[in-house]
N, CA, C and O of each residue as an XYZ file, in Angstrom:
840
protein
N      -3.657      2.216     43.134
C      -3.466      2.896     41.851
C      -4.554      3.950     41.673
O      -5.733      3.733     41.951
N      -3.977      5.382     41.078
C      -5.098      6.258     41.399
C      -6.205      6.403     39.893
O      -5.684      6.803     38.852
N      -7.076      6.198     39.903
C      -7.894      6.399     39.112
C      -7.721      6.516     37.836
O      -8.009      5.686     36.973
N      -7.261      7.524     37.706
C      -6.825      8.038     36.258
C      -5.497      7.496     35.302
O      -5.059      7.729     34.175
N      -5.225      6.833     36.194
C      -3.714      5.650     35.411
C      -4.442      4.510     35.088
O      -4.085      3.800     34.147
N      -5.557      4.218     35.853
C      -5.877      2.683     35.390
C      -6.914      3.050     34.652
O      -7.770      2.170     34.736
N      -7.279      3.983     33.921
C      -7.938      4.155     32.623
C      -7.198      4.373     31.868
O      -7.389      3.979     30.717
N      -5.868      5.204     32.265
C      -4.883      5.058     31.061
C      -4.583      3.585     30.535
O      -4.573      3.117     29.396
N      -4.390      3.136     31.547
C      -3.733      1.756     31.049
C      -4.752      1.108     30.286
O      -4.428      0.628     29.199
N      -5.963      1.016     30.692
C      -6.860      0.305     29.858
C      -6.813      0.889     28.856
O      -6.540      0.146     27.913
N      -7.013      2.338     28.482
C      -7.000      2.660     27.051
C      -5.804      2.188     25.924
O      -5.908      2.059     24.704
N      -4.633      1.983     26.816
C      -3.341      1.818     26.117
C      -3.448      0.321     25.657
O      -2.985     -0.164     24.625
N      -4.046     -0.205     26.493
C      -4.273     -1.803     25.955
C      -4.943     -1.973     25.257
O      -4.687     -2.773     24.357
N      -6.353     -1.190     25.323
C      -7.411     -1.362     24.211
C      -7.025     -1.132     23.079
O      -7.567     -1.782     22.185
N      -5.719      0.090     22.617
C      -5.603      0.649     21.049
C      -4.608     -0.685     20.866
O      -4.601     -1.210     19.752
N      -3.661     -1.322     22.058
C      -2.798     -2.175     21.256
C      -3.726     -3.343     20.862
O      -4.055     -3.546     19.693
N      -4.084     -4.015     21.788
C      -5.045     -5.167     21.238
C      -5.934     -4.904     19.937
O      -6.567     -5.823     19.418
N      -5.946     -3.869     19.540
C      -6.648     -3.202     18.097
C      -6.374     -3.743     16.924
O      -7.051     -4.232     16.019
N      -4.350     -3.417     17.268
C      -3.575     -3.051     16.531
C      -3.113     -1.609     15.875
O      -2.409     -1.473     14.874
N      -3.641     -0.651     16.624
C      -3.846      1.016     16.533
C      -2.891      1.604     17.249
O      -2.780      2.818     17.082
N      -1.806      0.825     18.378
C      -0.840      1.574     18.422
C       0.330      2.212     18.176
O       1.384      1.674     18.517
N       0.322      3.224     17.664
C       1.746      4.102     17.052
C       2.909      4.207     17.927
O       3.009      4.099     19.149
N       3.903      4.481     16.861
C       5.242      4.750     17.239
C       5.057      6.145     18.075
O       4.003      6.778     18.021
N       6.105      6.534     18.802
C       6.637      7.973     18.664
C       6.668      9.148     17.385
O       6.512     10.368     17.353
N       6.911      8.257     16.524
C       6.545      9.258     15.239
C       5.352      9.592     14.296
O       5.210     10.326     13.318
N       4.659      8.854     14.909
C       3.083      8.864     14.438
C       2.692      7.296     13.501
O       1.511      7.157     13.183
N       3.699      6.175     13.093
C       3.288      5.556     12.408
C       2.979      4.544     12.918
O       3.540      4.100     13.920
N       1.824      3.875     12.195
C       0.886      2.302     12.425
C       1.531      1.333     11.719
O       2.200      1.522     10.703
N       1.252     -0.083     12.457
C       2.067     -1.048     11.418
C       1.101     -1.654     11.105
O       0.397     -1.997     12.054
N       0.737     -1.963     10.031
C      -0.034     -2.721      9.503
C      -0.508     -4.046      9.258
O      -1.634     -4.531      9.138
N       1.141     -4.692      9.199
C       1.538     -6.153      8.850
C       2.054     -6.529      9.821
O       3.117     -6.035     10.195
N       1.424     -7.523     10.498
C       2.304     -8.137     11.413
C       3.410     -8.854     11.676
O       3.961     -9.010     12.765
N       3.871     -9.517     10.046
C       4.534    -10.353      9.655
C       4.427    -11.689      9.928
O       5.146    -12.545      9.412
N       3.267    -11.969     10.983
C       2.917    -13.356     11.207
C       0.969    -13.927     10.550
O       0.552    -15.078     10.423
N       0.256    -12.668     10.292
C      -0.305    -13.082      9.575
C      -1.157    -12.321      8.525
O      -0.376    -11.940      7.653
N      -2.217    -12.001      8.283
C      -3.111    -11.657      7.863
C      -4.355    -10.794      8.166
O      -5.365    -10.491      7.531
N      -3.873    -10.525      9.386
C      -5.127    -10.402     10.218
C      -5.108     -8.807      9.904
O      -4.145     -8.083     10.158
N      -6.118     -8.448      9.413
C      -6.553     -6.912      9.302
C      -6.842     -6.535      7.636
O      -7.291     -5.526      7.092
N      -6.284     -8.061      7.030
C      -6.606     -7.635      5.885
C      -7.763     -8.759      4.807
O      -8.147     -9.873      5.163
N      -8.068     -8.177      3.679
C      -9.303     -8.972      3.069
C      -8.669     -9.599      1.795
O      -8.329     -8.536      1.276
N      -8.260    -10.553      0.909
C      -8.009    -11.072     -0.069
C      -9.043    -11.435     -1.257
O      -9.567    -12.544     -1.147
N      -9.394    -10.689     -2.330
C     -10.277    -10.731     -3.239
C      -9.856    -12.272     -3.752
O      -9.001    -13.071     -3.370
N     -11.148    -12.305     -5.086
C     -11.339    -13.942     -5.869
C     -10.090    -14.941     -5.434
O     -10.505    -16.027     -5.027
N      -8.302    -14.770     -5.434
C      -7.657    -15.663     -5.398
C      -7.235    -15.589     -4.346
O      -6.075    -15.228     -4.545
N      -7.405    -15.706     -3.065
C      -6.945    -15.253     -1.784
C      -5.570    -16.297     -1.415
O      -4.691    -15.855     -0.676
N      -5.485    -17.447     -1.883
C      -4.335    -18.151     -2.123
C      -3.614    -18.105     -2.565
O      -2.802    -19.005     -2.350
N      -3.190    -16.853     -3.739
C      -2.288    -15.967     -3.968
C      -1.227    -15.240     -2.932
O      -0.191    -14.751     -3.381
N      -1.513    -15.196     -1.634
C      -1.002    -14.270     -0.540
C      -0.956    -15.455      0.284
O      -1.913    -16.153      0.621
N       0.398    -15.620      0.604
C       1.011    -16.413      2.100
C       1.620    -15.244      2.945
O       1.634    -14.028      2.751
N       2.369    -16.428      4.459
C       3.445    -15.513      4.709
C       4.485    -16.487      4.844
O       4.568    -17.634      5.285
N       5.264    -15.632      4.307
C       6.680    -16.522      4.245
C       8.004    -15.322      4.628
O       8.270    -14.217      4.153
N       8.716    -16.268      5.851
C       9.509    -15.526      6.697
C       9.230    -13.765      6.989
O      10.101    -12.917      6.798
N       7.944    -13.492      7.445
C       7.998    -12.445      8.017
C       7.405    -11.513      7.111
O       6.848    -10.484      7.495
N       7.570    -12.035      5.287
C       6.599    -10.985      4.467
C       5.224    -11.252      3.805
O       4.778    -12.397      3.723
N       4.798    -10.552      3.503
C       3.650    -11.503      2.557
C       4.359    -11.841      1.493
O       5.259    -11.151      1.014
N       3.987    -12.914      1.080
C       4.854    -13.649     -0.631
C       3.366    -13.446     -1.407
O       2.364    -14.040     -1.010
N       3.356    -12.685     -2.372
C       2.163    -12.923     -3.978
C       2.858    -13.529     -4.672
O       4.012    -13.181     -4.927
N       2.296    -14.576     -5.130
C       2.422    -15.734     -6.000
C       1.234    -16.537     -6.712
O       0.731    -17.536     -6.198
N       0.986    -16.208     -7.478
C      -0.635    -16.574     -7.880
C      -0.835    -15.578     -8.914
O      -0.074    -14.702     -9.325
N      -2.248    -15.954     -9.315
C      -3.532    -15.335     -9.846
C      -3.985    -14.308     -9.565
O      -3.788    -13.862     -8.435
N      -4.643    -13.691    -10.385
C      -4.679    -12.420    -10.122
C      -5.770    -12.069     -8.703
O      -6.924    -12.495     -8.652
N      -5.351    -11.513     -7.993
C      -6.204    -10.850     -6.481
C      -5.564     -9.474     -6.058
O      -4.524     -9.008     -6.523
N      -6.399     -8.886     -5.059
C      -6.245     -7.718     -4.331
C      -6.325     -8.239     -2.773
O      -7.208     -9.041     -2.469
N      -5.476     -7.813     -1.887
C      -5.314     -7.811     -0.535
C      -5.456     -6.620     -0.201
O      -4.581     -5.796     -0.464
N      -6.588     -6.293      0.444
C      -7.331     -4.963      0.621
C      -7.046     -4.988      2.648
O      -7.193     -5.896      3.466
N      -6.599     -3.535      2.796
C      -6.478     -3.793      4.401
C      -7.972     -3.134      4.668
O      -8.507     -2.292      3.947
N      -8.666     -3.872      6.194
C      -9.468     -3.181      6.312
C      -9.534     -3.303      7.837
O     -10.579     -3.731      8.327
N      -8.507     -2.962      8.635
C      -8.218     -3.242      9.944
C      -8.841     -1.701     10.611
O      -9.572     -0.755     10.321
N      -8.094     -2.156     11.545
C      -8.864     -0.997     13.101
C      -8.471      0.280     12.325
O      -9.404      1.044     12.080
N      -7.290      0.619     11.918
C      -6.464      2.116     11.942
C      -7.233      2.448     10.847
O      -7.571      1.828      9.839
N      -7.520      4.023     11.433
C      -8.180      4.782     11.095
C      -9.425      4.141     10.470
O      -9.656      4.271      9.267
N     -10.109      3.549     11.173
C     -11.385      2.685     10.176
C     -11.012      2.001      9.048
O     -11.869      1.234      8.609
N      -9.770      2.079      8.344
C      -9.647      1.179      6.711
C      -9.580      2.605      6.022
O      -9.340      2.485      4.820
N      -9.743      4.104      6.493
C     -10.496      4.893      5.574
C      -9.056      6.043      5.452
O      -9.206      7.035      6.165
N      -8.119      6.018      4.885
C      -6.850      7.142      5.133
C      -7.326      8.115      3.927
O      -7.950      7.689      2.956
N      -6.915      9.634      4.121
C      -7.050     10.774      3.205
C      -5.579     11.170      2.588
O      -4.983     10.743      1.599
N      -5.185     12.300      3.713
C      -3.518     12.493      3.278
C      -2.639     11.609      4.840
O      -2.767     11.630      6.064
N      -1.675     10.850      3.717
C      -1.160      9.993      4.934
C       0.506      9.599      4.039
O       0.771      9.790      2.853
N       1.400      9.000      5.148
C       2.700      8.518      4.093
C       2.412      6.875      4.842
O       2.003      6.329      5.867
N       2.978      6.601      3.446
C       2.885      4.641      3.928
C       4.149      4.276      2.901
O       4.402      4.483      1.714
N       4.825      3.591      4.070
C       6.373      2.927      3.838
C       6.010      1.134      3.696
O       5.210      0.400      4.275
N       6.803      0.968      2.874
C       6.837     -0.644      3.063
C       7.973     -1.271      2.265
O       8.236     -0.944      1.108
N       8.536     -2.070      2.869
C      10.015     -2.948      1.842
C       9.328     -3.992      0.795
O       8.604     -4.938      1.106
N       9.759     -3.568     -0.631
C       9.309     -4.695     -1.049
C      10.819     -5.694     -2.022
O      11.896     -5.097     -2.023
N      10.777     -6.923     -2.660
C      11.491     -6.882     -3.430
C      10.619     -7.909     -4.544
O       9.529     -8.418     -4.283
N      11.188     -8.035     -5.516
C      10.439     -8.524     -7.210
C      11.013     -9.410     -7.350
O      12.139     -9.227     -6.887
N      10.847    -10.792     -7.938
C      11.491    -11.285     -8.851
C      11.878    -11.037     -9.993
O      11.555     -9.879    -10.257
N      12.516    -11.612    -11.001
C      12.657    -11.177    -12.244
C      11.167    -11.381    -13.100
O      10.536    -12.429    -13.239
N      10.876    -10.176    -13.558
C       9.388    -10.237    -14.817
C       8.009    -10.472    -14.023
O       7.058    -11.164    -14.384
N       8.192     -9.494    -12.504
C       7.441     -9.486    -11.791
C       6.692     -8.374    -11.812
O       7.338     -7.347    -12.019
N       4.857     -8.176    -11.577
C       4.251     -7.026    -11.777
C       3.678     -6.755    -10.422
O       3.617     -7.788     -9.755
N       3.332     -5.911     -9.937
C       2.393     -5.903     -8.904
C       1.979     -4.521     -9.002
O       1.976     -3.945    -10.090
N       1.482     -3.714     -7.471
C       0.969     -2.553     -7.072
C       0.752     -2.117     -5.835
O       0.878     -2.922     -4.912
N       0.474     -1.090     -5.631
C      -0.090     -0.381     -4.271
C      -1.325      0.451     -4.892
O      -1.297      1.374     -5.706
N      -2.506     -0.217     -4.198
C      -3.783      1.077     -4.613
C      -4.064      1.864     -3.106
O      -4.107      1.454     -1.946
N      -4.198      2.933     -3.614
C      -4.361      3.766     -2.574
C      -5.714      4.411     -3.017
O      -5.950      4.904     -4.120
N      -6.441      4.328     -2.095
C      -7.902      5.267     -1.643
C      -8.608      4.408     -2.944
O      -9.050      4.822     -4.016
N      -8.526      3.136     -2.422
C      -8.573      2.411     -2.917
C     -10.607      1.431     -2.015
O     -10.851      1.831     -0.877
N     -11.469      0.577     -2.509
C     -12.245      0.264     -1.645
C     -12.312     -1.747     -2.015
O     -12.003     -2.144     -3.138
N     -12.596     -2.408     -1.282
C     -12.547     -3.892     -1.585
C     -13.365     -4.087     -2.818
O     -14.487     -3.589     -2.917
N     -13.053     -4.498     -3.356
C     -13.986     -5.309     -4.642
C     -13.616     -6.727     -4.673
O     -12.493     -7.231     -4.701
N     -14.788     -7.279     -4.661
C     -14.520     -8.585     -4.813
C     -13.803     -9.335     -6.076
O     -13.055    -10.279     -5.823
N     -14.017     -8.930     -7.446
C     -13.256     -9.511     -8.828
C     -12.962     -8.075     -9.935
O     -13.510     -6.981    -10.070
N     -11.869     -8.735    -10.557
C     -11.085     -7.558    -11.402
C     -10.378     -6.608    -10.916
O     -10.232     -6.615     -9.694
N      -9.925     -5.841    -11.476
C      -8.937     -4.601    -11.255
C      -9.781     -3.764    -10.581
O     -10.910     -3.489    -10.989
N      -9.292     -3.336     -9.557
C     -10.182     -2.291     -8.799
C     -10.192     -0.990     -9.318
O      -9.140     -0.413     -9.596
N     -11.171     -0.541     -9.454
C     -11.549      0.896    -10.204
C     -11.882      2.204     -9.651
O     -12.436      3.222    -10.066
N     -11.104      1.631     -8.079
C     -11.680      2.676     -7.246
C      -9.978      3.687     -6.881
O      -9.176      2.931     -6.332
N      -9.644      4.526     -7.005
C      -8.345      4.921     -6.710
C      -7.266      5.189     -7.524
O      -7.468      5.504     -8.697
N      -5.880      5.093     -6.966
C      -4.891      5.173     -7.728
C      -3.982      3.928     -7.830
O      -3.718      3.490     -6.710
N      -3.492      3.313     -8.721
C      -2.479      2.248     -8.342
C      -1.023      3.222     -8.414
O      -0.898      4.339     -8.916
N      -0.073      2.439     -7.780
C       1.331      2.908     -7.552
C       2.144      1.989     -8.027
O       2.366      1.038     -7.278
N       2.798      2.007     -9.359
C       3.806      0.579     -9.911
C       4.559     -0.089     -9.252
O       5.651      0.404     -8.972
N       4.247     -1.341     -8.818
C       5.753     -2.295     -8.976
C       5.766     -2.802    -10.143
O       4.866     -3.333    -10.793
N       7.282     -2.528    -10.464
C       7.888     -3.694    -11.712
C       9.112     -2.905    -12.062
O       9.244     -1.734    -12.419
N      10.278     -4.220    -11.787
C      11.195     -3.801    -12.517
C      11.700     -4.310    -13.960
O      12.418     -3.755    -14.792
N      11.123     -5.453    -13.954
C      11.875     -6.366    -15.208
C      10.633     -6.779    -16.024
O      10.920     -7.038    -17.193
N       9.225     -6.919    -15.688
C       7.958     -7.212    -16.417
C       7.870     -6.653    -17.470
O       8.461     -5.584    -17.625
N       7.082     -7.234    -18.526
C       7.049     -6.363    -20.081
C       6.307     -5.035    -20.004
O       6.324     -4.393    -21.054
N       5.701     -4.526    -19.041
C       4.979     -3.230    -19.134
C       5.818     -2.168    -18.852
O       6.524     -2.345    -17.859
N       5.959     -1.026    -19.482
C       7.184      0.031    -19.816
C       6.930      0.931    -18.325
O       7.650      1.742    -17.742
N       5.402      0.316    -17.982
C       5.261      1.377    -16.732
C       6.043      0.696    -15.913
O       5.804     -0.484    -15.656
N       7.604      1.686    -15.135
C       7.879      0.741    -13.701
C       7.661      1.444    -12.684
O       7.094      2.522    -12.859
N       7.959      1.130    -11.642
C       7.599      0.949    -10.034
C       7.938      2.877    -10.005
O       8.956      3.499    -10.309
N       6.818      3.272     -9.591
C       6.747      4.630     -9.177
C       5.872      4.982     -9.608
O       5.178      5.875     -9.123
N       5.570      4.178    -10.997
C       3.987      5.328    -11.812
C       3.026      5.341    -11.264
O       2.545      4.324    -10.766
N       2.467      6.536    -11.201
C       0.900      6.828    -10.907
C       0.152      6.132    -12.423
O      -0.061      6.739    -13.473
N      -0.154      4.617    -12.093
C      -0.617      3.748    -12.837
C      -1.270      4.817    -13.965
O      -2.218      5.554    -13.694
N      -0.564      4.773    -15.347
C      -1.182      5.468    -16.486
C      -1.501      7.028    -16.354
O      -1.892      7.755    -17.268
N      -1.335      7.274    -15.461
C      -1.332      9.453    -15.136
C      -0.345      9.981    -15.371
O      -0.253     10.904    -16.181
N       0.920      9.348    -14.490
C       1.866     10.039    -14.520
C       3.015      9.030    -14.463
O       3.331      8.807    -13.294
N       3.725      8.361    -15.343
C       4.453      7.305    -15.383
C       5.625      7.096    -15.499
O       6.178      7.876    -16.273
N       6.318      6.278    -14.999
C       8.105      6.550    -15.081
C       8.750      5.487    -15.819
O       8.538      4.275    -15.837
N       9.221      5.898    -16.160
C      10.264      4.386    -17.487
C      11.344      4.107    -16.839
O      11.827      3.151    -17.446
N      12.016      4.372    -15.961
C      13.162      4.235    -15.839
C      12.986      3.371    -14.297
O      12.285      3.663    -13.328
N      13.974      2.139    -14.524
C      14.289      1.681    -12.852
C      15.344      2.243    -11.870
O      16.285      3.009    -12.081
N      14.962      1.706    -10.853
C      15.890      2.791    -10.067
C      16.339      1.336     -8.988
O      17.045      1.635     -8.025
N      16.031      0.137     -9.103
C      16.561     -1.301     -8.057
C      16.351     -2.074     -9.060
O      15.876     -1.858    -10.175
N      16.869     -3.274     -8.409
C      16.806     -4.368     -9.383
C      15.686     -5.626     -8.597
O      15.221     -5.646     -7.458
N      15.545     -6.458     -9.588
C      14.800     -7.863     -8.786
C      15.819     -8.236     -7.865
O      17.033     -8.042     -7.926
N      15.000     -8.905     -6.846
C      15.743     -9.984     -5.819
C      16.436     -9.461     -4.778
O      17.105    -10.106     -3.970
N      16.235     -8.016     -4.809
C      16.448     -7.061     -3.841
C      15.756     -5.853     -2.762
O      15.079     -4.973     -3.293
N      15.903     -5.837     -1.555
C      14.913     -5.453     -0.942
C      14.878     -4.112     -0.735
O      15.755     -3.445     -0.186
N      13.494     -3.599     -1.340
C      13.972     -1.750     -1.152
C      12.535     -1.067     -0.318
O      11.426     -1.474      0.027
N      13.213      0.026     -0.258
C      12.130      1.032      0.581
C      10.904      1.699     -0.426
O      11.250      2.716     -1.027
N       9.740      1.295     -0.621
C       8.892      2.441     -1.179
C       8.333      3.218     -0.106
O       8.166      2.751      1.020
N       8.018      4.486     -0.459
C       7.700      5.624      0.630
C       6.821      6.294     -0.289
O       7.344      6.979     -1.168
N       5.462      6.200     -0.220
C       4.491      7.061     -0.580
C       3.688      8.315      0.049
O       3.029      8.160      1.077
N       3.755      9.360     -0.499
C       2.819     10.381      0.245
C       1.626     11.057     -0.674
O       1.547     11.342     -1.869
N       0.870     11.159      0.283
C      -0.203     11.488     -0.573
C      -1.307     12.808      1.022
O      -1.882     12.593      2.088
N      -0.946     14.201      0.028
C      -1.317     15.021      0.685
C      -1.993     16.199     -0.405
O      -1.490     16.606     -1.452
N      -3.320     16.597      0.228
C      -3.492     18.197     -0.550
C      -3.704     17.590     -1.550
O      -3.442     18.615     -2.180
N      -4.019     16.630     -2.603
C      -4.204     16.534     -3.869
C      -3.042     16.426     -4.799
O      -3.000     16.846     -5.955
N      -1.762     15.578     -3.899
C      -0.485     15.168     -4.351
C      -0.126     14.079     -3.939
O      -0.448     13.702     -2.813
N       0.695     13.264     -4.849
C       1.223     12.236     -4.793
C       2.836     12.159     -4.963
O       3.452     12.405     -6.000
N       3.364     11.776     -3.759
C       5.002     11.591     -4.078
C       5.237     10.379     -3.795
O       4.764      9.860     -2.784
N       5.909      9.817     -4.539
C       6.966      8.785     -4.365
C       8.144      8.786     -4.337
O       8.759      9.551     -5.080
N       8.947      7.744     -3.284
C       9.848      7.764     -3.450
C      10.550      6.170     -3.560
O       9.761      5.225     -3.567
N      11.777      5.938     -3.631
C      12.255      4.625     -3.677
C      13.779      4.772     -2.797
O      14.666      5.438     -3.330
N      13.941      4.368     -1.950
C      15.384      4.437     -0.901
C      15.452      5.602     -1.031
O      16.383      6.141     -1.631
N      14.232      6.393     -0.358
C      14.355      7.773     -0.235
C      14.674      8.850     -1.583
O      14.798     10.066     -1.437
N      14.732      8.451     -2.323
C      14.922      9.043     -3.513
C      13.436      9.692     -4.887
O      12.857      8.860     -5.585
N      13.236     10.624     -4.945
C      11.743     11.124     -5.145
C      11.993     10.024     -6.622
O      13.106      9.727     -7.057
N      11.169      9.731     -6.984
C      10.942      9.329     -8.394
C       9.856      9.842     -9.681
O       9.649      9.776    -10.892
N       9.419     10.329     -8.540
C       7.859     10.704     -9.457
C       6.841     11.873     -8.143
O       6.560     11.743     -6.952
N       6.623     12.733     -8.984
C       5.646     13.778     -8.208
C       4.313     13.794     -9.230
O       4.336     14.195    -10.394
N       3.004     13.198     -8.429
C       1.984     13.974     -9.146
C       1.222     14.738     -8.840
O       1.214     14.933     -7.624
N       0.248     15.534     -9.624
C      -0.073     16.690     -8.613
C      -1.414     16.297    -10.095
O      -1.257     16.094    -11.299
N      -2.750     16.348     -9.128
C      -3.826     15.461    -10.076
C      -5.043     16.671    -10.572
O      -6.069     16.639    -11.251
N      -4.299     17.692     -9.830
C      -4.919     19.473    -10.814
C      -4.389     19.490    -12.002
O      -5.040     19.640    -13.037
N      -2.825     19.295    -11.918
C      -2.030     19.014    -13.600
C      -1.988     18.198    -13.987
O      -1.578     18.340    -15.139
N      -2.241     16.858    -13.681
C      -1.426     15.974    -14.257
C      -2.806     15.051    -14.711
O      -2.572     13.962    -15.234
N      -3.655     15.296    -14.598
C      -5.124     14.302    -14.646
C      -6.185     14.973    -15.662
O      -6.946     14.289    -16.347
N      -6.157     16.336    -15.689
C      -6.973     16.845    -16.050
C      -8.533     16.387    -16.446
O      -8.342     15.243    -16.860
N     -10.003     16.647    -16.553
C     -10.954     16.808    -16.191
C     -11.660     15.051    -15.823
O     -12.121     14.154    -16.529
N     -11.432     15.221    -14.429
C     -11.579     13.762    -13.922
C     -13.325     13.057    -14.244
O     -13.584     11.855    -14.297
N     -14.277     14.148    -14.412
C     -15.295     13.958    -14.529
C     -15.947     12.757    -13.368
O     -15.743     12.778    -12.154
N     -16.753     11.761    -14.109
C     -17.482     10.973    -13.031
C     -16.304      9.281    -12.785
O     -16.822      8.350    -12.168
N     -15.386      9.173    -13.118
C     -13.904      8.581    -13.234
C     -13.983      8.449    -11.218
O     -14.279      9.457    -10.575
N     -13.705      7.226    -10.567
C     -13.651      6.655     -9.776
C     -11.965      6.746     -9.284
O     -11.536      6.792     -8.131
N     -11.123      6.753    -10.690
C      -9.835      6.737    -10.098
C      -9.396      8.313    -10.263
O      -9.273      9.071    -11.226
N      -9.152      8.472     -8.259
C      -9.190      9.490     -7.803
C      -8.854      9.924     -6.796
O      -9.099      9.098     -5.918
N      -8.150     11.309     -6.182
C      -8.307     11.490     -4.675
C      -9.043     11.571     -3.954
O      -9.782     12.547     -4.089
N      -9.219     10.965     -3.179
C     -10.484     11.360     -2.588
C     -10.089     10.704     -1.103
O      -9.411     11.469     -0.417
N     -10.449      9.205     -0.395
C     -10.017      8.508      0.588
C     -10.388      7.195      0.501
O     -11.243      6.787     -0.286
N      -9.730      6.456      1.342
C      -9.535      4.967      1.487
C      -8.972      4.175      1.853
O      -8.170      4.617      2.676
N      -8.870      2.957      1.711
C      -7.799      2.028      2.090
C      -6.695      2.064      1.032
O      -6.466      2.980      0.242
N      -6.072      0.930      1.158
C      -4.649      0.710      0.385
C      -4.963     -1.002      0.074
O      -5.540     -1.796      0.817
N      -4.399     -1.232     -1.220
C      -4.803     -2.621     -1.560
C      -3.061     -3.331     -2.375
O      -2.303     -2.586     -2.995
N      -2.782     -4.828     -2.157
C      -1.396     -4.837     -2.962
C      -2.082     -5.650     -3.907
O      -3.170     -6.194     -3.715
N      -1.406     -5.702     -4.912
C      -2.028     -6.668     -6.075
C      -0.848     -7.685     -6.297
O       0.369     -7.522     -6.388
N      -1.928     -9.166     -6.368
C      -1.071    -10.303     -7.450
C      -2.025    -10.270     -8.887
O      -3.197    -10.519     -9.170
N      -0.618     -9.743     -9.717
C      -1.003     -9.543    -10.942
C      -1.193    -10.738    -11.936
O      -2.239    -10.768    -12.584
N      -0.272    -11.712    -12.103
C      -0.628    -12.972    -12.508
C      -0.072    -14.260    -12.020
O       0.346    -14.094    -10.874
N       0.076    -15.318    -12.380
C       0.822    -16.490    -11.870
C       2.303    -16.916    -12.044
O       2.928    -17.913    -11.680
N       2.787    -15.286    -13.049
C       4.193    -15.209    -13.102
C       4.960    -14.234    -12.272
O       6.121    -13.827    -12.331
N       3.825    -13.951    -11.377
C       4.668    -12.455    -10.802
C       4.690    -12.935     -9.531
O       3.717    -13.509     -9.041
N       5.900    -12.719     -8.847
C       6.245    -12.918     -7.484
C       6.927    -12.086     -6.595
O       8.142    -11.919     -6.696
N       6.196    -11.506     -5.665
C       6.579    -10.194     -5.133
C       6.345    -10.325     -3.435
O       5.402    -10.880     -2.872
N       7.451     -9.671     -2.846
C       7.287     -9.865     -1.485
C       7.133     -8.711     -0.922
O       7.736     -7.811     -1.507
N       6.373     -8.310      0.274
C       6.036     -7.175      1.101
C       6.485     -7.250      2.490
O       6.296     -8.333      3.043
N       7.235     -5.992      3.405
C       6.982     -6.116      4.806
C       7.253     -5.028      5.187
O       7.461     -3.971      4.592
N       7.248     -5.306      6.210
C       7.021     -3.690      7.173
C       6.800     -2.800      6.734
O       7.410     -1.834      6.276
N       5.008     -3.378      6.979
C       4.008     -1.934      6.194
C       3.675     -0.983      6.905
O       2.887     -1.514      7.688
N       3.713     -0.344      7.065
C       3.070      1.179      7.692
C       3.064      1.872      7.326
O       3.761      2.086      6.334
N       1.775      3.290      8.182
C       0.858      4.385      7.530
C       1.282      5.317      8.705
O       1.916      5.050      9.726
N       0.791      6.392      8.301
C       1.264      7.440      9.385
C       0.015      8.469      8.919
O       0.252      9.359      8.103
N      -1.021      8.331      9.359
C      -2.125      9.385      9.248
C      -1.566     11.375      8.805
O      -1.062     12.116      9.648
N      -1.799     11.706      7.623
C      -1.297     13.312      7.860
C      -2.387     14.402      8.287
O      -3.481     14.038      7.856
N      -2.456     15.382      8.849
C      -3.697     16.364      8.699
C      -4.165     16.803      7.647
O      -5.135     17.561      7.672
């Protein structure tokens, strides 16, 4: 074998054994569906199982903060897909550029709504309190696509491909001052919001943007 293949190969093994190797289309998977591994669970970490292939939140309130190989834990502009579905009067989230904290609501970033049926008017798409959407677009107990992008100092969402919400945090935020929740970079965190909310996650992945 000539030289230069069997460093390929080692390199190709080294990013998979990581967990750093991409598709053809540029995206990382995050979740393995068998466990945990890459990510950190704040105060209730027993909140987060896996059950058949997704994470199940069920519990108390915590953050599952990823802080695996890809890209260091540290993403800027990137799109991250993941299926989730709700129970009925279920809350959760996606924080993005987001950093671990050990207790409370993390204050570092943006959250991204789940909820379709929970008493809070914000549902699944809002740029948590910036830019917020009232209206559902799925129901509980059903499994859908969220697709987030976040580029240039914008935020899109979508839900089964369908935009729901655009923010753009020059207009829509105005004077952020010394305020933590922000663009800037980071990880991504899911939240169990309380011991009534039950929410499932899978096939997570990120796709680094320039």
């Amino acid at each position: 074998m000539k030289k230069t293949s069997l460093v390929y190969l080692l390199l190709v093994f080294a990013f998979a054994a990581f967990g750093q190797k991409k598709d053809k289309d540029g995206w990382y998977t995050l979740f393995d569906g068998k466990s945990l591994k890459g990510w950190k669970a704040s105060e209730n970490p027993s909140s987060f199982q896996i059950v058949d292939g997704a994470i199940k939140i069920d519990g108390p309130r915590a953050h599952l903060f990823y802080v695996g190989k890809v890209e260091k834990a540290d993403f800027k502009n990137f799109e991250l897909k993941t299926q989730i579905k709700t129970e009925p009067k279920a809350n959760s989230g996606i924080f993005i550029h987001t950093e671990y904290e050990e207790d409370g609501w993390p204050g570092v970033g943006y959250e991204i709504q789940v909820n379709q049926s929970h008493g809070d008017w914000r549902k699944t798409g809002s740029v948590y309190s910036f830019k917020d959407v009232k209206d559902t677009y799925v129901s509980d107990n059903e499994w859908y696509t969220k697709h987030i992008i976040v580029k240039d100092g914008k935020i899109t969402v979508k839900v089964n491909d369908q935009v729901i919400n655009e923010f753009d945090e020059s207009k829509n935020r105005g004077d952020i001052g010394d305020s933590k929740k922000k663009l800037s970079s980071g990880t991504i965190a899911l939240q169990a919001h309380d011991p009534e909310s039950v929410i499932y996650y899978k096939d997570i992945k990120i796709k680094p943007l320039p």
